[in-house]
C-alpha positions as CSV (number, residue, x, y, z in Angstrom):
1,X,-27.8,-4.1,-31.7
2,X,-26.6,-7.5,-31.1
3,X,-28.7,-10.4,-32.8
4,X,-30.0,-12.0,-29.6
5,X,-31.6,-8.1,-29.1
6,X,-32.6,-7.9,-32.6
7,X,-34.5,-11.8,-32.7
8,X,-36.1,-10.8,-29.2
9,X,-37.2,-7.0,-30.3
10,X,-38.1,-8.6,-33.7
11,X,-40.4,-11.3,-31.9
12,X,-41.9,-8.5,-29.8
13,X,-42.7,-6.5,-32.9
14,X,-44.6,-9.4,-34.0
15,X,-46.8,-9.3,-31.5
16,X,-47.7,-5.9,-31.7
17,X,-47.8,-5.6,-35.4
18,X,-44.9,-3.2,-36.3
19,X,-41.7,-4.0,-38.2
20,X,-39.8,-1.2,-37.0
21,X,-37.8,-3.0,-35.0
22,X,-35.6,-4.3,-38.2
23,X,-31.7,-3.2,-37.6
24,X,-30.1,-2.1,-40.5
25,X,-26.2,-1.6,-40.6
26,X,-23.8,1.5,-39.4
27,X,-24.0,4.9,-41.3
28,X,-20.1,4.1,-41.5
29,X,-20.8,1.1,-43.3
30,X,-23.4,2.4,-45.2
31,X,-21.1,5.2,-46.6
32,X,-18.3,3.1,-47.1
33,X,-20.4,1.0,-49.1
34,X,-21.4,3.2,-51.7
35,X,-24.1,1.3,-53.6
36,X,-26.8,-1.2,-51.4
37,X,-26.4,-4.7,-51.3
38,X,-23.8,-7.5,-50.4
39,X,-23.2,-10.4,-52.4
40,X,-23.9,-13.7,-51.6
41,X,-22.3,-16.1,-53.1
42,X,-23.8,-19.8,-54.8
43,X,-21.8,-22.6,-53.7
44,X,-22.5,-24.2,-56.6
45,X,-19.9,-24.1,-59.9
46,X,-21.6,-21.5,-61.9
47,X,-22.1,-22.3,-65.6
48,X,-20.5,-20.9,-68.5
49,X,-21.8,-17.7,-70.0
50,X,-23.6,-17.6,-73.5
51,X,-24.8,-21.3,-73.7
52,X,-28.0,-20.8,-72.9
53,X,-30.6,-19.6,-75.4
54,X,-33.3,-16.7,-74.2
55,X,-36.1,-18.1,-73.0
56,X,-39.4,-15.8,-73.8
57,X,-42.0,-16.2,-70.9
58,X,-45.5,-17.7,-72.5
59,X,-48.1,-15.2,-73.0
60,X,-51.1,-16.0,-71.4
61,X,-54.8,-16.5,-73.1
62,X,-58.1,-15.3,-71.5
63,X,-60.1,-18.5,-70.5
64,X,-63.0,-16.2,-71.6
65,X,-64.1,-12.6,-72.5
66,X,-66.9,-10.4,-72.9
67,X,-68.4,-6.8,-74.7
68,X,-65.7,-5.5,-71.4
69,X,-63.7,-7.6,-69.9
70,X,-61.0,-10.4,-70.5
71,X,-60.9,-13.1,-67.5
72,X,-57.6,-15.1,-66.9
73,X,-56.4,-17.9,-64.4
74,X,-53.1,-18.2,-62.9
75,X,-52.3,-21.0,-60.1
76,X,-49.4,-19.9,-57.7
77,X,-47.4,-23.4,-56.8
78,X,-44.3,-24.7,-56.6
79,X,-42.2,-25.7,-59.4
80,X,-38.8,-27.7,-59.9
81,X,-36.9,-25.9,-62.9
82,X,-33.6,-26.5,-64.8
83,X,-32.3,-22.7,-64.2
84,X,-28.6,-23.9,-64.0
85,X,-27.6,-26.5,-66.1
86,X,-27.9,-30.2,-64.8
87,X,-29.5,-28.5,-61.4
88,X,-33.1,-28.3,-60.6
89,X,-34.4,-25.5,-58.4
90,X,-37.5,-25.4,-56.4
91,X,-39.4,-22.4,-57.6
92,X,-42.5,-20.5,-56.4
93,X,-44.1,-19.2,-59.2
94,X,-47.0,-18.3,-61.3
95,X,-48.3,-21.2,-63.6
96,X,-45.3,-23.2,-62.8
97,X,-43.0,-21.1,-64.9
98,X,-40.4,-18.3,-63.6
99,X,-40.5,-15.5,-65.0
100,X,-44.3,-15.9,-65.0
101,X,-46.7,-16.0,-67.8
102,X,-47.3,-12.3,-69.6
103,X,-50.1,-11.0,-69.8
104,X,-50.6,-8.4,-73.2
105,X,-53.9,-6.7,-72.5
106,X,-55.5,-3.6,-74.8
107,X,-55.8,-0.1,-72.7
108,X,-60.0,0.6,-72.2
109,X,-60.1,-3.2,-72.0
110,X,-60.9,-4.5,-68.1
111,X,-58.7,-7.6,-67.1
112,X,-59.7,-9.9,-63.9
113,X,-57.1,-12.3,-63.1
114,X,-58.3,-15.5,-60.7
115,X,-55.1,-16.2,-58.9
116,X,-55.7,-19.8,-57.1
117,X,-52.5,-20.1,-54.0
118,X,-50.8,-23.5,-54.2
119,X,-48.2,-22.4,-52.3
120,X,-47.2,-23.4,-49.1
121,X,-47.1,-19.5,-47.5
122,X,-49.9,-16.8,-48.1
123,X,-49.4,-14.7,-51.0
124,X,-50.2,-11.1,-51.8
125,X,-50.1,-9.8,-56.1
126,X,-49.3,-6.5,-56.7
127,X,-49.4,-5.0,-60.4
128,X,-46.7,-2.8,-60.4
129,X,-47.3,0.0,-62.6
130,X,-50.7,-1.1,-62.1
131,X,-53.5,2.0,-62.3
132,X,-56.0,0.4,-59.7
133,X,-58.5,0.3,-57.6
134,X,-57.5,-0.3,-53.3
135,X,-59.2,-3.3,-53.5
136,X,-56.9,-4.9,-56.1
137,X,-53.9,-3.1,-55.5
138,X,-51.8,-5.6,-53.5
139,X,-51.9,-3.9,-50.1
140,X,-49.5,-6.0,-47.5
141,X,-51.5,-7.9,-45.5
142,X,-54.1,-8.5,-47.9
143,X,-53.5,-12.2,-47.8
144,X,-54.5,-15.1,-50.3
145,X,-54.5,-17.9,-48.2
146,X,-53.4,-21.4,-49.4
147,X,-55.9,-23.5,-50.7
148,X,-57.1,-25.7,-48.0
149,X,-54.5,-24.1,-45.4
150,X,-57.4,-23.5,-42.8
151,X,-58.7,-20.2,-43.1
152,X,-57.1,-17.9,-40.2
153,X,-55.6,-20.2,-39.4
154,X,-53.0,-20.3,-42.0
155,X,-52.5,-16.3,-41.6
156,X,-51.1,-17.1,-37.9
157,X,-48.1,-19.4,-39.5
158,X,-49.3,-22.6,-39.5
159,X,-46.3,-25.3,-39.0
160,X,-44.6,-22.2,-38.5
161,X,-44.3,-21.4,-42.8
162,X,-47.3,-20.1,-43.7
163,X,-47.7,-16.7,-42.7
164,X,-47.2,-13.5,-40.6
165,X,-48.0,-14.0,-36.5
166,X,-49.9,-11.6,-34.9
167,X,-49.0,-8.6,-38.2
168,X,-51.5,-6.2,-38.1
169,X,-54.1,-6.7,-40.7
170,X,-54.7,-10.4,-39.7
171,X,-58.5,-11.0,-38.4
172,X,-58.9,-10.4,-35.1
173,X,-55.7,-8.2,-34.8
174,X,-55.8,-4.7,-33.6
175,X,-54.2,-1.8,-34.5
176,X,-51.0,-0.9,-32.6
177,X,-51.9,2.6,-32.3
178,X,-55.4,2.1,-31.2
179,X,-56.3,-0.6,-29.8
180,X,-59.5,-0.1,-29.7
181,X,-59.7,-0.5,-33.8
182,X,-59.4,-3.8,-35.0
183,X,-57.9,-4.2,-38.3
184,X,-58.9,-6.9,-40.5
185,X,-57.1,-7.2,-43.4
186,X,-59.2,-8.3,-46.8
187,X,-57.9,-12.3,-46.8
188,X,-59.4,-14.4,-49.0
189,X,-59.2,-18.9,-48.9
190,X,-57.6,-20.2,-51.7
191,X,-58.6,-18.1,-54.3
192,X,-58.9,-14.3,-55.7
193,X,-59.8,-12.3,-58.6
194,X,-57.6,-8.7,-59.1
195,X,-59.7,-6.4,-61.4
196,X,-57.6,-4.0,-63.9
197,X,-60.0,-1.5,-65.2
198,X,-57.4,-0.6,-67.9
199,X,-57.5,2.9,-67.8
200,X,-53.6,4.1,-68.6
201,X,-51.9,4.2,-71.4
202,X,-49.7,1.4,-73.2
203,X,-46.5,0.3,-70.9
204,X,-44.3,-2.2,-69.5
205,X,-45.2,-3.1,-66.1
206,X,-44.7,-6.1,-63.9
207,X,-47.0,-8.4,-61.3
208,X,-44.9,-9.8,-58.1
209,X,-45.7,-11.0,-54.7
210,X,-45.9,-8.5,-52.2
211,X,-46.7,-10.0,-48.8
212,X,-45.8,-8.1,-46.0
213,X,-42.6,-9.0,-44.5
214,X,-41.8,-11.6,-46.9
215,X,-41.7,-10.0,-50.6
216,X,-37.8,-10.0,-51.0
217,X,-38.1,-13.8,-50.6
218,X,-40.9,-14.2,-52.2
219,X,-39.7,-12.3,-55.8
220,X,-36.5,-14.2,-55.0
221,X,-38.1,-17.7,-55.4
222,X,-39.8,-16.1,-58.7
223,X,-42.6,-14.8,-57.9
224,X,-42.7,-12.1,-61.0
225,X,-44.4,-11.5,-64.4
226,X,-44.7,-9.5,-67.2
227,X,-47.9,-7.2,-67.6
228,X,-47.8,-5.4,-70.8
229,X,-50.2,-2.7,-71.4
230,X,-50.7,-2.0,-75.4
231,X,-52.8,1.0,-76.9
232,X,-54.1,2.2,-80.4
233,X,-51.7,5.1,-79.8
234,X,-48.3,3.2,-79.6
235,X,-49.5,0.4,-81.7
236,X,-50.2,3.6,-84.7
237,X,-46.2,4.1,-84.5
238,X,-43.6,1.9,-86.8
239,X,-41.8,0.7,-84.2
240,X,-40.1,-2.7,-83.7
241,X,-43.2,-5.4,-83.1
242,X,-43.9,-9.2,-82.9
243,X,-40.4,-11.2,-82.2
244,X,-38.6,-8.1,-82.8
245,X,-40.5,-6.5,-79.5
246,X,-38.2,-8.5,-76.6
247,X,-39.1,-8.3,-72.9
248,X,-35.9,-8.6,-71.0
249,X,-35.9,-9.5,-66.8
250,X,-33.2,-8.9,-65.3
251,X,-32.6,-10.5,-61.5
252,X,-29.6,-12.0,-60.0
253,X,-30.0,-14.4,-57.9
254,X,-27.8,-17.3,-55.8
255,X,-27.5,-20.9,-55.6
256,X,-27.5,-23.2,-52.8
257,X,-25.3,-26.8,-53.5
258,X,-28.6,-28.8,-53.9
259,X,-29.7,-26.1,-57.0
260,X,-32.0,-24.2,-54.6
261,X,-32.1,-20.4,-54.6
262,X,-29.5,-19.6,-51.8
263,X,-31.1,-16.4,-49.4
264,X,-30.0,-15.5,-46.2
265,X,-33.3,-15.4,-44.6
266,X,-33.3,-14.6,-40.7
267,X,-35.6,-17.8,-40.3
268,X,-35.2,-20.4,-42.9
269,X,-38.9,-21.5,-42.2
270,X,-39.8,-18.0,-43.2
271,X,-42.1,-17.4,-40.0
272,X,-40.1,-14.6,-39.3
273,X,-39.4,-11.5,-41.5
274,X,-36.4,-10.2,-42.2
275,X,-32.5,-11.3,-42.9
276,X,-29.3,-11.8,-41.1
277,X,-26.8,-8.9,-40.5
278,X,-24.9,-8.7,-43.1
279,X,-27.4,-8.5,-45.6
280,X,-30.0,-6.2,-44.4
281,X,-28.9,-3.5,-47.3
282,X,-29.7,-5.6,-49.7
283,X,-29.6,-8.9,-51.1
284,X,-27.3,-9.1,-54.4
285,X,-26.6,-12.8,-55.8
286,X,-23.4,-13.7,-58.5
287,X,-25.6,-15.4,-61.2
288,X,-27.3,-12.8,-63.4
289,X,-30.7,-14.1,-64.8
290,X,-32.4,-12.8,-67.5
291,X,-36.1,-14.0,-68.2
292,X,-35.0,-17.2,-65.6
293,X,-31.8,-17.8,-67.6
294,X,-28.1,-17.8,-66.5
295,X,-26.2,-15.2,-69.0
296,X,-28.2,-15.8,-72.2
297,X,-28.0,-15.7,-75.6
298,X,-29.8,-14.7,-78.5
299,X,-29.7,-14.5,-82.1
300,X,-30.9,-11.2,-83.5
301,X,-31.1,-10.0,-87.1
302,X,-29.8,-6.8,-88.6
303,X,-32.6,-5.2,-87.8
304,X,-34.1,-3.1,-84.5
305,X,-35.3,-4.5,-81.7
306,X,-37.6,-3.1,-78.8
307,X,-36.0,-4.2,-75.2
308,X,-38.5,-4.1,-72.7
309,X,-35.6,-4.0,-69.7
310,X,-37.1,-4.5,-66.3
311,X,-34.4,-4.6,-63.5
312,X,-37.0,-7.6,-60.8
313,X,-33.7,-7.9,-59.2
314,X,-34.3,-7.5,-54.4
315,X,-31.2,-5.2,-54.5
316,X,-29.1,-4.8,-57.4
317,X,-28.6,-1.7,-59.7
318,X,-27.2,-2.0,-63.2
319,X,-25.4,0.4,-65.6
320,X,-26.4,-1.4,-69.1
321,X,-24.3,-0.5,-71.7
322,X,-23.5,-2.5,-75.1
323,X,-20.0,-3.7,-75.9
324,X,-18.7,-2.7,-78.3
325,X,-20.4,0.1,-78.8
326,X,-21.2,1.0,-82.5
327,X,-19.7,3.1,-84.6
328,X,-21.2,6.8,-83.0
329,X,-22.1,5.2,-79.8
330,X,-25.8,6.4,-78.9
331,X,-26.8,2.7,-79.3
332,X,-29.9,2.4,-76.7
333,X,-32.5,5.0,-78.2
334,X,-35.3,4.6,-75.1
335,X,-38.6,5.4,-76.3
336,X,-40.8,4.6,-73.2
337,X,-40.4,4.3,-69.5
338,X,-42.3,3.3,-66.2
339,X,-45.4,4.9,-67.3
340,X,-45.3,4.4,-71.1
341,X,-43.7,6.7,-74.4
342,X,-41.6,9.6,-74.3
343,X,-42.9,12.5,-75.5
344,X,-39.2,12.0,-77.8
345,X,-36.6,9.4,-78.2
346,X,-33.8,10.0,-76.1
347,X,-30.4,8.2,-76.9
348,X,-27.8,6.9,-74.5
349,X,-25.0,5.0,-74.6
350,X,-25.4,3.4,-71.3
351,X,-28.8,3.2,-69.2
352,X,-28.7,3.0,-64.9
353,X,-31.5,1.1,-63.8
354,X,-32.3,0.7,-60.3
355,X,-34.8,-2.0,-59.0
356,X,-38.3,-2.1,-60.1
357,X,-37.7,0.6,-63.0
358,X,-38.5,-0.1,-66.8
359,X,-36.9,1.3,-69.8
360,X,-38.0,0.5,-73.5
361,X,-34.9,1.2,-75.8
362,X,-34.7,0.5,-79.4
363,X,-31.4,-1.3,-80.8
364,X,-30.6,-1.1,-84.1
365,X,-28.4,-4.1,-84.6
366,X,-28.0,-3.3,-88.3
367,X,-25.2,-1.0,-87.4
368,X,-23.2,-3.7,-86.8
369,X,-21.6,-6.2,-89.5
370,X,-23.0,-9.6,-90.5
371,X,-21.8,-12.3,-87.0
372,X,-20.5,-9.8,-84.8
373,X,-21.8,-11.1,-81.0
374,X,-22.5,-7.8,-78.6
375,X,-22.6,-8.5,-74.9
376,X,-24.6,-6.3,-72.8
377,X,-23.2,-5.4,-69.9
378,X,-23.8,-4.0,-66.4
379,X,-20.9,-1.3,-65.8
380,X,-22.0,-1.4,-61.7
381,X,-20.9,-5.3,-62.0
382,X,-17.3,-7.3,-61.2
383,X,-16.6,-10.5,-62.1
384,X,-19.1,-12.5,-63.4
385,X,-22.0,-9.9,-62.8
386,X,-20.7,-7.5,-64.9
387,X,-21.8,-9.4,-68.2
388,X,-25.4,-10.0,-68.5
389,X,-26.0,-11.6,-71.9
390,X,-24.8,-12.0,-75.3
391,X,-26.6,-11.2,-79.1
392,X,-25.6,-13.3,-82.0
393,X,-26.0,-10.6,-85.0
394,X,-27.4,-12.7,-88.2
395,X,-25.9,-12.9,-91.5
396,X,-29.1,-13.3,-93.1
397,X,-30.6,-10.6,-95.2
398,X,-34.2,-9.1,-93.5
399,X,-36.4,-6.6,-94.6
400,X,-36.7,-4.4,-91.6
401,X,-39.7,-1.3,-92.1
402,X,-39.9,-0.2,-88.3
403,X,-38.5,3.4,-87.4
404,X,-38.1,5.1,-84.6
405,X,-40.4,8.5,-85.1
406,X,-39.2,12.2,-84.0
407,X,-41.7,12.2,-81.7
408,X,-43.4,9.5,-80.0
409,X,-46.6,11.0,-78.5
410,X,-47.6,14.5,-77.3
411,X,-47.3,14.1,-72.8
412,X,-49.4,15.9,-70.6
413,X,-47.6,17.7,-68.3
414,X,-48.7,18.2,-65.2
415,X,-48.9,21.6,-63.3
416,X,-46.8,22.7,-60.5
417,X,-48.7,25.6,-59.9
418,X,-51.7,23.5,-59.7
419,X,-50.3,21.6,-56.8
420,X,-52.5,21.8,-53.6
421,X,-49.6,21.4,-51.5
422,X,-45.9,20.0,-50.8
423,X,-45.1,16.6,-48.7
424,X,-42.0,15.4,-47.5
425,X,-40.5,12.3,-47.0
426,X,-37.0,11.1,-46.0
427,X,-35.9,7.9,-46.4
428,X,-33.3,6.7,-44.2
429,X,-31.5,5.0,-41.3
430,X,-33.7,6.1,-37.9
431,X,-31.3,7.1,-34.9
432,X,-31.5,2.9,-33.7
433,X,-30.4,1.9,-37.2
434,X,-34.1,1.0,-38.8
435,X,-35.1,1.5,-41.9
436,X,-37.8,4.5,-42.4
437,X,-40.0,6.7,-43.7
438,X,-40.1,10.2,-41.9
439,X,-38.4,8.6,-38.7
440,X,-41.3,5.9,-38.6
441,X,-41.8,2.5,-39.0
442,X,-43.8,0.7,-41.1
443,X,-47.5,0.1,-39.4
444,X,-50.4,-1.0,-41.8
445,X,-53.3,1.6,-41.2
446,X,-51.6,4.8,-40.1
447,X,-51.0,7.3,-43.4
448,X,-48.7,9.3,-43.6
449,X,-50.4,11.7,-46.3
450,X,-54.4,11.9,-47.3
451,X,-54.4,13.6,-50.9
452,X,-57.6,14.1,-52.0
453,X,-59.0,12.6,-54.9
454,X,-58.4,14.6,-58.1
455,X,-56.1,16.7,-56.8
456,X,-51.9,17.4,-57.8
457,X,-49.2,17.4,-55.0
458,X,-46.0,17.8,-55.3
459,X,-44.1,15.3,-53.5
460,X,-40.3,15.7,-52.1
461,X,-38.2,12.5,-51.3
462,X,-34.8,13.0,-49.6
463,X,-32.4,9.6,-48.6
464,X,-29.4,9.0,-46.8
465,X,-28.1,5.6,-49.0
466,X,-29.8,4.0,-53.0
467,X,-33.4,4.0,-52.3
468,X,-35.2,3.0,-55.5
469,X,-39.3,4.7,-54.2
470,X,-41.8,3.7,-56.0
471,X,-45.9,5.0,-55.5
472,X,-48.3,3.2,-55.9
473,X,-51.6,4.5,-57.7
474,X,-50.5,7.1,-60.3
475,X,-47.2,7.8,-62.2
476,X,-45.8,11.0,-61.5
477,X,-43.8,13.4,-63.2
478,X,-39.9,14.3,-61.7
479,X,-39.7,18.2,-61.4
480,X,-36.1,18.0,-60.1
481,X,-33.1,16.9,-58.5
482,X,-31.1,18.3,-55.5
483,X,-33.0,21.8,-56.3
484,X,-31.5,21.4,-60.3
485,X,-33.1,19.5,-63.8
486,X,-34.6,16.0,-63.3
487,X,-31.6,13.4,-63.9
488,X,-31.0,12.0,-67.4
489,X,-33.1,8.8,-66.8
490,X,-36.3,10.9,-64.9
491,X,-38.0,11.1,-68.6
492,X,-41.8,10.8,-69.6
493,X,-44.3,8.7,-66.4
494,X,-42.7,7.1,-63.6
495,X,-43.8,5.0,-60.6
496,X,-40.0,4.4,-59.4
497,X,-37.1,6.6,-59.1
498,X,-33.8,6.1,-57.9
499,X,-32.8,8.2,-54.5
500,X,-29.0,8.3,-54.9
501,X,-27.1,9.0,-51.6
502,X,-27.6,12.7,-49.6
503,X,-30.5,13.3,-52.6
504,X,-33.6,15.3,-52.8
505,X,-36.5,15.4,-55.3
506,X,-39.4,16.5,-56.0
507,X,-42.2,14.9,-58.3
508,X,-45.7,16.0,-59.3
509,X,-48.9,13.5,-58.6
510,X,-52.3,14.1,-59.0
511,X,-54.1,11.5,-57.5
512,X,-57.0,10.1,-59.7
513,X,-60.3,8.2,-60.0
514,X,-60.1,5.7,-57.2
515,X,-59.9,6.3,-53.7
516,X,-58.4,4.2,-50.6
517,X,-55.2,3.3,-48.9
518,X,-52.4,2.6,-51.0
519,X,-48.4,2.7,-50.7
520,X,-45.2,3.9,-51.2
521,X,-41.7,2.4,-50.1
522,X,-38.2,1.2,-51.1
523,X,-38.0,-0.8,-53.8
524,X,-34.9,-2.4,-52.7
525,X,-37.0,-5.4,-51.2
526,X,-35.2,-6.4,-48.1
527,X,-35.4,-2.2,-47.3
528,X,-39.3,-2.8,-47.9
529,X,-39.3,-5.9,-45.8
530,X,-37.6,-4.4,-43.5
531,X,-40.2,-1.5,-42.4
532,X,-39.3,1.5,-45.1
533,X,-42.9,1.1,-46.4
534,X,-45.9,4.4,-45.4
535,X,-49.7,4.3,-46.0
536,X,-51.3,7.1,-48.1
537,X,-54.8,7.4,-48.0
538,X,-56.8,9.2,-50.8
539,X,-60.0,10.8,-50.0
């Protein structure tokens, strides 16, 4: 598919409200690229690595509570931030910071977040990890209008920027498979409130834009935050708290030779979805960012620390491993994943960690001697990606009480014979090169499963190339892979797994206490952008 064919398909597809028409690359290149992504390089000079202290993203207040409910405010706008040294970059972001502000909220406690859109483009916020109602959920075309962009008007692209031309799920639009059913999608003007009953367990999660079409740009230009979920149960354990309890995000991104974020969008006015040729199997940048800072550094003591590792890169996988290793190896002891605790710690010496996952590991930094300086690195990098960032181990004496228990918490685990039924879902190239699920399109309104509510499925996922799935709704629980034992990173809750190449697995889900349409796709965001997104529908 030449690009004149792909921009005139793709303006089509518009029209009628599918993204289908997306071209991804050859199978032959696909294969002989192993993992997803190409870089793109900055064409600025990229800074030296280690200079930069870790910045730790501000955790945000309520502006008020009640006997049930903590209310908080976040305005979406642009920001200009010193990312690179002596550059600034234009940022979209939440509260003018990027990563965003954290939220820390109790489990049982309700949390409604007022998200006002400054932003010149429509935004939709997804809590990923997020047990939700439909309503609050982040579903695609569920837009939040800029404020005083002009209604509907605004949703059409207004000065061609500012949203999604005739998508489905825009008033007035109808459905491509009936046309007869107009689908409106819930936009609001200017401002919304997402409710979060609170009714999981303590976790790492993460909030992020998730417009349809436009979320790898949108998470690009940092649109992504911390959501921490804590509980009596974890909080009851003597593990590593307070500045000893260290979110970490990981994303790579690139820079343009102003200081702007570099992406090779298909449409630089972003009217259009989508990305030019050579990057539609992913997006991968050569400056490695961890909570908005280039490589950097941070002075620990000889002590454990909780790493709360979230990989917000579009496209990139990582192999984290610590160098040097101490003296036994074993040095990343995770305790929690996606959906919260282990049932026990599990030790590596390296963690993989594809797009959108989370891993909690405990470091014990007293095992190595007074001033040693530990870089973690990412074993799937070359060059300058393969170092992430750097701790500075104190020569200061601590007292250090935490521990890392036997056993963490006692899992329920669901049932496969309680499961109702089996589903199937490939994800891969279709026969005209687009990305899929089950040989289809993405098309907001047509499901691809209805589980009813309360019940347990078991859910099988097979892939041609990397596919990091994620569901929305409820963790699930990984019964296998490739017919054998789950993998050695499948522990404990997840909401995202990573589909190596020619894989199949097979996870448990019971569907639970709030029905409506929610999602599941790729992960790798210019995948998801690209049309490997389905509807589920719980009943």
């Amino acid at each position: 598919m030449n690009r004149r064919r792909f921009l005139g398909i793709g303006a089509a597809v518009v029209g009628t409200g599918a993204i289908g028409a997306f071209a991804a690359p050859s199978a032959s290149r696909l294969l002989a690229e192993g993992r997803p992504g190409r870089l793109l390089s900055s064409a600025v000079p990229l800074p030296a690595a280690f200079q930069v202290p870790l910045p730790l993203p501000p955790v945000l207040r309520p502006v008020r509570s009640d006997g049930t409910t903590d209310y908080y405010e976040i305005t979406q706008r642009t920001a200009r931030l010193e990312i690179l040294p002596g550059l600034r970059t234009e940022a979209w972001t939440y509260g003018g910071s990027f990563p965003g502000p954290t939220l820390a909220v109790r489990a049982g406690r309700q949390s409604a977040v007022r998200h006002r859109n400054e932003l010149p483009v429509p935004s939709v916020v997804h809590l990923h990890g997020g047990h939700t109602p439909a309503d609050s959920d982040g579903y695609p075309v569920d837009l939040l209008l800029p404020v005083g962009g002009g209604g509907a008007r605004a949703a059409q692209g207004t000065g061609g920027t500012a949203g999604m031309p005739g998508m489905p799920g825009m008033p007035g639009t109808a459905h491509p498979a009936d046309p007869s059913a107009v689908l409106v999608g819930r936009t609001a003007d200017g401002e919304r409130t997402y409710t979060y009953p609170g009714r999981q367990r303590a976790a790492t999660l993460w909030y992020h834009d998730h417009r349809m079409g436009f979320t790898g740009p949108g998470v690009w230009r940092g649109l992504a935050g911390f959501h921490l979920v804590h509980d009596d149960e974890e909080d009851a354990l003597p593990l590593p708290r307070g500045e000893r309890d260290v979110p970490l995000m990981l994303a790579d991104r690139a820079f343009a030779e102003d200081g702007s974020f570099s992406y090779p969008a298909l449409d630089a006015t972003l009217a259009v979805p989508g990305v030019t040729d050579d990057y539609m199997t992913g997006v991968l940048g050569d400056v490695i960012l961890v909570n908005g800072a280039p490589w950097p550094r941070l002075t620990v003591d000889r002590a454990r620390y909780r790493l709360r590792l979230l990989n917000a890169s579009n496209a990139r996988l990582y192999r984290l491993e610590l160098d040097p290793q101490p003296s036994g190896g074993d040095a990343l002891v995770q305790i929690g994943g996606d959906g919260g605790l282990l049932e026990t710690p599990l030790a590596h010496d390296a963690v993989e960690i594809a797009p959108a996952e989370r891993f909690d590991v405990v470091v014990d930094f007293s095992r190595y001697a007074p001033g040693t300086t530990v870089r973690l690195m990412n074993r799937f990098g070359s060059d300058r990606t393969a170092e992430v960032m750097l701790f500075e181990v104190s020569s200061r004496t601590v007292t250090d009480d935490s521990a890392v228990p036997e056993r963490l918490c006692t899992l329920e685990r669901l049932d496969p014979a309680a499961a109702v039924t089996t589903r199937t879902f490939g994800f891969r190239r279709s026969r005209d090169n687009v990305w899929t699920i089950n040989n289809q399109p993405y098309e907001p309104g047509r499901s691809l499963a209805r589980p009813a509510l309360g019940s347990t499925e078991i859910w099988r996922f097979f892939t041609d190339v990397h596919h990091p799935v994620h569901l929305h709704l409820n963790s699930f629980q990984v019964l296998s892979r490739n017919r054998g034992e789950p993998g050695r990173y499948d522990a404990g809750w997840k909401d995202t797994v990573d589909l190596r190449p020619a894989e199949t697995m097979e996870v448990l889900v019971r569907f639970t206490d709030y029905p409506g349409t929610y999602m599941m796709h790729c992960h790798n965001l210019e995948h998801e952008d690209m049309a490997m997104m389905a509807d589920f529908v719980v009943e």
